[in-house]
KEKE-3310 file (N, C-alpha, C; in steps of 0.2 Angstrom, whole numbers, plus 5000, padded with zeros to 4 digits):
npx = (4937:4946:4958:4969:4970:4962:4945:4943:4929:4920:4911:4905:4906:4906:4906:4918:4933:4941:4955:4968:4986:4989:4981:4980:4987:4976:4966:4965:4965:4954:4945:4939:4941:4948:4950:4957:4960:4964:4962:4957:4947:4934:4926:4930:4927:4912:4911:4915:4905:4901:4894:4879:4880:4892:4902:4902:4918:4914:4904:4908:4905:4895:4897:4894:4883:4882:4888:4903:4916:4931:4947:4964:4982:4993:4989:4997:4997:5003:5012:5015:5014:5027:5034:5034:5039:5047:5047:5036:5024:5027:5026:5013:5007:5001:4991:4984:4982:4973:4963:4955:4950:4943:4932:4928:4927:4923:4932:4948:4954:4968:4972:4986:5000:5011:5009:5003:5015:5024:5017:5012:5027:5031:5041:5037:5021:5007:4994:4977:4968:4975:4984:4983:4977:4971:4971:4959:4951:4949:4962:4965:4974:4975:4978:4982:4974:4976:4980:4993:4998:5000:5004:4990:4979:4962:4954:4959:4961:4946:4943:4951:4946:4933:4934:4937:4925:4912:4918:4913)
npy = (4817:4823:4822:4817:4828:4835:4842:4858:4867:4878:4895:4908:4924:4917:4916:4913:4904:4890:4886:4871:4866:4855:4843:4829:4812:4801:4809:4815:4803:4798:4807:4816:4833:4834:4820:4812:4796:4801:4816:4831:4837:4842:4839:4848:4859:4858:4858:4870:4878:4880:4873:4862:4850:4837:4835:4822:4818:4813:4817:4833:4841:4848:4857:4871:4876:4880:4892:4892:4888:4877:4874:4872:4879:4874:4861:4848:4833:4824:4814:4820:4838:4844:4837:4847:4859:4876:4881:4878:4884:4895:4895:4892:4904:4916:4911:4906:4917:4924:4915:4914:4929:4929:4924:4930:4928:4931:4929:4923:4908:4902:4886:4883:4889:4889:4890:4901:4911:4907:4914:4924:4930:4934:4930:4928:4925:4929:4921:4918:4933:4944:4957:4961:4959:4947:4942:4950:4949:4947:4939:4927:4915:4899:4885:4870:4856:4844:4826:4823:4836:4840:4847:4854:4853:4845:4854:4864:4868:4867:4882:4890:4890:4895:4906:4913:4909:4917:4928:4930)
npz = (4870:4857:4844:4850:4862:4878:4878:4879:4893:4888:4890:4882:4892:4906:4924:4930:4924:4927:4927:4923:4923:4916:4905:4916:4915:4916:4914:4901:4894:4896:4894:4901:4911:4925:4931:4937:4950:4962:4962:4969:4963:4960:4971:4982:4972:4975:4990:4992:4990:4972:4966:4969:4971:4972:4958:4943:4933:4923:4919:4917:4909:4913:4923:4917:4918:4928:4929:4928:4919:4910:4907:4902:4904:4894:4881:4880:4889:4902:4917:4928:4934:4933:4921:4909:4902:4903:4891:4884:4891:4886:4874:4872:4877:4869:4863:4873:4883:4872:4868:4882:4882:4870:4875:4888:4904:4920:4931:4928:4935:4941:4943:4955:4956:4945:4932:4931:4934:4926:4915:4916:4919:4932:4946:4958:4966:4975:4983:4978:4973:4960:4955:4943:4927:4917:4900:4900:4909:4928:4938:4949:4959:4964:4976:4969:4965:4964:4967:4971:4976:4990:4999:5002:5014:5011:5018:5018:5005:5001:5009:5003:4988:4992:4995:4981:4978:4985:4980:4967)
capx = (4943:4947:4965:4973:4970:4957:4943:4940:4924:4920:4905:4905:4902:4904:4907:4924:4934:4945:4963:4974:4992:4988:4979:4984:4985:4971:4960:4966:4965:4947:4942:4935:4947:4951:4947:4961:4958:4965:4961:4949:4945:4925:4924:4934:4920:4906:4912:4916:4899:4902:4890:4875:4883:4899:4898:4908:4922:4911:4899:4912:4902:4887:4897:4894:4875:4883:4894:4910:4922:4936:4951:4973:4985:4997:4987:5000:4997:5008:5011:5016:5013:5035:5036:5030:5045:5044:5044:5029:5021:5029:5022:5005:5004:4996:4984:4978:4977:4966:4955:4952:4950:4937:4928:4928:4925:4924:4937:4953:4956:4976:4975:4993:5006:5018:5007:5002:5020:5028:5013:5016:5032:5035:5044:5034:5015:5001:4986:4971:4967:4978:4982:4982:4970:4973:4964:4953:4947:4951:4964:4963:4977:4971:4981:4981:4968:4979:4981:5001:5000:5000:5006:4986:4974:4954:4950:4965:4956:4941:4944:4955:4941:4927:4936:4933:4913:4911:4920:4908)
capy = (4820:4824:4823:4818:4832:4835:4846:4863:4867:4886:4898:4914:4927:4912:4920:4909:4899:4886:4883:4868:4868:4853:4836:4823:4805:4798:4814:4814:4796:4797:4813:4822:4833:4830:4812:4806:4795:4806:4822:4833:4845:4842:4837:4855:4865:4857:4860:4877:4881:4881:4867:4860:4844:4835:4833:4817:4821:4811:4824:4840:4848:4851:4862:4876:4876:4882:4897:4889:4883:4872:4875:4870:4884:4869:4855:4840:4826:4821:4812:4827:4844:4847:4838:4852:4863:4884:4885:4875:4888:4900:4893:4892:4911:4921:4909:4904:4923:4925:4911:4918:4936:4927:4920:4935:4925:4937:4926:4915:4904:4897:4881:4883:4895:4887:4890:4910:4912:4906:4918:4933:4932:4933:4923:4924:4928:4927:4915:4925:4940:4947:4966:4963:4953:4940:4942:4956:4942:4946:4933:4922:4908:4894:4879:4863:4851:4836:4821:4824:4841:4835:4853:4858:4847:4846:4858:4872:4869:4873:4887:4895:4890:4899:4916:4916:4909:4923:4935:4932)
capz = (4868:4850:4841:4858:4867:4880:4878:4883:4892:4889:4886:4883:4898:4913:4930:4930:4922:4930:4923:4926:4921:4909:4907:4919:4908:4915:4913:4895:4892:4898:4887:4906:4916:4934:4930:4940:4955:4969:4961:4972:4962:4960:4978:4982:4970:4977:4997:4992:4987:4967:4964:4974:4972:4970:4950:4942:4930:4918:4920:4917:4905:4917:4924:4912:4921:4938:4926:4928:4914:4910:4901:4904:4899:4890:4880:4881:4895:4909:4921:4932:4931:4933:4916:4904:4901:4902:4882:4885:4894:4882:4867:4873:4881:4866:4861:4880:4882:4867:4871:4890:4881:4866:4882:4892:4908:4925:4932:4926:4941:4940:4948:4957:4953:4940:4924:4929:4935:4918:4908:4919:4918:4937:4951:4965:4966:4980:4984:4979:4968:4958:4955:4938:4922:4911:4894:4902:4916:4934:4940:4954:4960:4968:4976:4963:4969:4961:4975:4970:4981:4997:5003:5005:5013:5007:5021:5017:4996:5002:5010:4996:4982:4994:4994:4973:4978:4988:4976:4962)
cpx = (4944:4954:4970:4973:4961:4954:4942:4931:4923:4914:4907:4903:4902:4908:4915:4927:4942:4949:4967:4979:4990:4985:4983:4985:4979:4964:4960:4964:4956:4942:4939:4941:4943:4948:4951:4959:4957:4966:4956:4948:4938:4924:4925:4928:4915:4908:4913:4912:4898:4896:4884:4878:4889:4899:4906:4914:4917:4904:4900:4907:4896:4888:4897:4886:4877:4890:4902:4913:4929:4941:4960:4977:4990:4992:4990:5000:5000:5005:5010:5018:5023:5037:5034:5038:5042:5045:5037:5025:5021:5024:5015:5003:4998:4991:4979:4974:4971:4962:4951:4949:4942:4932:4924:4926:4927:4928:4941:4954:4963:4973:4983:4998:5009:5015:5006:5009:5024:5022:5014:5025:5036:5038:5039:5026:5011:4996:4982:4970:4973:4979:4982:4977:4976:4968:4958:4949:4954:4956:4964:4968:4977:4977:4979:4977:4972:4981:4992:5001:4996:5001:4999:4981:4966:4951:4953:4960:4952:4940:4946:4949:4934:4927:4934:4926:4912:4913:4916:4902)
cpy = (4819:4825:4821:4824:4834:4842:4852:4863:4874:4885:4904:4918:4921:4918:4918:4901:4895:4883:4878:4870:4863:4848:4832:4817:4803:4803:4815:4806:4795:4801:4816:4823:4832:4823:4808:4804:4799:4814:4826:4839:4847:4841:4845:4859:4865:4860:4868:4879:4883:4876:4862:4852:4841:4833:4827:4819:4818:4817:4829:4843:4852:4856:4869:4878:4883:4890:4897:4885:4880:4872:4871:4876:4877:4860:4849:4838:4822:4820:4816:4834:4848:4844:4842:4856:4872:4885:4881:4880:4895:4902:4894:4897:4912:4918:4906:4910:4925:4922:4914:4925:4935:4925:4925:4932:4932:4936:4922:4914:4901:4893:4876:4888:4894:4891:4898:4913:4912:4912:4923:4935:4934:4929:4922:4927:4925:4924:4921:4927:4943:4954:4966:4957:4950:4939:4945:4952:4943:4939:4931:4915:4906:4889:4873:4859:4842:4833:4823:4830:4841:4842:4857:4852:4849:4854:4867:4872:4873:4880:4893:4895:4895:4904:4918:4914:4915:4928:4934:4935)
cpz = (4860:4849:4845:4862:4872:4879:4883:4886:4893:4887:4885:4890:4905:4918:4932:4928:4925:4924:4927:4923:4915:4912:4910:4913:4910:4913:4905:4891:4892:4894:4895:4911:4924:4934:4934:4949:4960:4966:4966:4970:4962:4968:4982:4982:4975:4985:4998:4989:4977:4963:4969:4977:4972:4964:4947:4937:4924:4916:4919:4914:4908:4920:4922:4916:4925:4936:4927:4921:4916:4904:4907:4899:4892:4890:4881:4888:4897:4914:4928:4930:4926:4927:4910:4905:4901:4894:4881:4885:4888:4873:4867:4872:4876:4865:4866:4880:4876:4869:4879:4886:4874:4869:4887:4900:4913:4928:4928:4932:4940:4944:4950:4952:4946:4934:4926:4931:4930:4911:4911:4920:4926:4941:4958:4965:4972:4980:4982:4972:4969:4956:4947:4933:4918:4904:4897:4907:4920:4935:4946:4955:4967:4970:4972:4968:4968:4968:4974:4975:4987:5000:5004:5007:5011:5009:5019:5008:4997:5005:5005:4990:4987:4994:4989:4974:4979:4983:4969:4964)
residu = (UNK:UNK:UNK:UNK:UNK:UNK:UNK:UNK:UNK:UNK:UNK:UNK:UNK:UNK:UNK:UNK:UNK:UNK:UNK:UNK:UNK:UNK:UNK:UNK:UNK:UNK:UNK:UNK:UNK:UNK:UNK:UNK:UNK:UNK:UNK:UNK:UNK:UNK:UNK:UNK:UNK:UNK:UNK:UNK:UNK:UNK:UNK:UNK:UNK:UNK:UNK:UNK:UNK:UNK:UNK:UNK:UNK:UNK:UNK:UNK:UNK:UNK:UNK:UNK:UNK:UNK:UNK:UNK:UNK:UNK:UNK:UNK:UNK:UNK:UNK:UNK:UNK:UNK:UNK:UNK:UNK:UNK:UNK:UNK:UNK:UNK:UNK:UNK:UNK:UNK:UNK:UNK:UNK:UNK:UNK:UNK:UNK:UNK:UNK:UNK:UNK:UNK:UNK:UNK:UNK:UNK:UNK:UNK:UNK:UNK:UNK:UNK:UNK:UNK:UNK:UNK:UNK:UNK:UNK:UNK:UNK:UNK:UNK:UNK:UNK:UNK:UNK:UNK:UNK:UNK:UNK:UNK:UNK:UNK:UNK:UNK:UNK:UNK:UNK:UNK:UNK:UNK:UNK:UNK:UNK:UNK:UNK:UNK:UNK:UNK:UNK:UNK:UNK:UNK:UNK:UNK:UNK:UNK:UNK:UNK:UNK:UNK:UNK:UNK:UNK:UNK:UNK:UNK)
# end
């Protein structure tokens, strides 16, 4: 982590790039996202065919091997996602969108609605693929993997995250 904020991990051209809404504290505190204990988002990837292995949050960057990145539409770190405010989101848009658009990834993956909700500008939106792009990259919204959203269990994750395997 450099400046307080936790690092992107992009490349150019990856097949998909996985978006949270922002760093948790401890994944920020740590300097590697989903670092927080009851996150399952590496365990999620890996069941869902995205990674041969379950890869550690210490180990994020290796994900770039397996053409997957790692970015947050909104830098600042909470405890929970509902503290971030919509000018939050607001403030951020142009310059996520450009980043996703300087990246060119063949997917942005939302993980959970809020963040592509507040940049698309609309109120309600579907699990899945999108009818529209985001920074010239397919969109994809996924259920949040964070141990806080209880509303999907490992096996419902998996599931949702295998539909983008298979679509790449």
């Amino acid at each position: 982590m450099a400046g307080g904020r936790l690092e992107d991990i992009l490349a150019e051209h990856l097949a998909v790039v996985f978006c949270g809404i922002n760093p948790g504290m401890t994944a920020a505190a740590l300097g590697h996202h989903f670092a927080g204990r009851g996150n399952r988002f590496w365990r999620t990837l890996h069941l869902a065919g995205f990674t041969p292995q379950e890869l550690r949050p210490e180990n994020d960057r290796s994900i770039l091997q397996y053409q997957c990145g790692l970015t947050a539409v909104v830098e600042r770190p909470t405890a929970r996602a509902d503290q971030l405010s919509l000018d939050e989101f607001v403030a951020a848009a142009a310059d996520f969108e450009a980043k996703i658009a300087r990246h060119a990834p063949r997917f942005v993956a939302f993980l959970g609605k809020a963040a592509y909700c507040a940049l698309s500008g609309q109120r309600e939106v579907a699990w899945g693929l999108q009818a529209t792009t985001f920074g010239n990259a397919s969109v994809w919204v996924l259920p949040n993997p964070s141990g806080r959203n209880r509303a999907f269990t490992l096996d419902q994750l998996v599931d949702a995250y295998r539909q983008l395997c298979l679509a790449l």
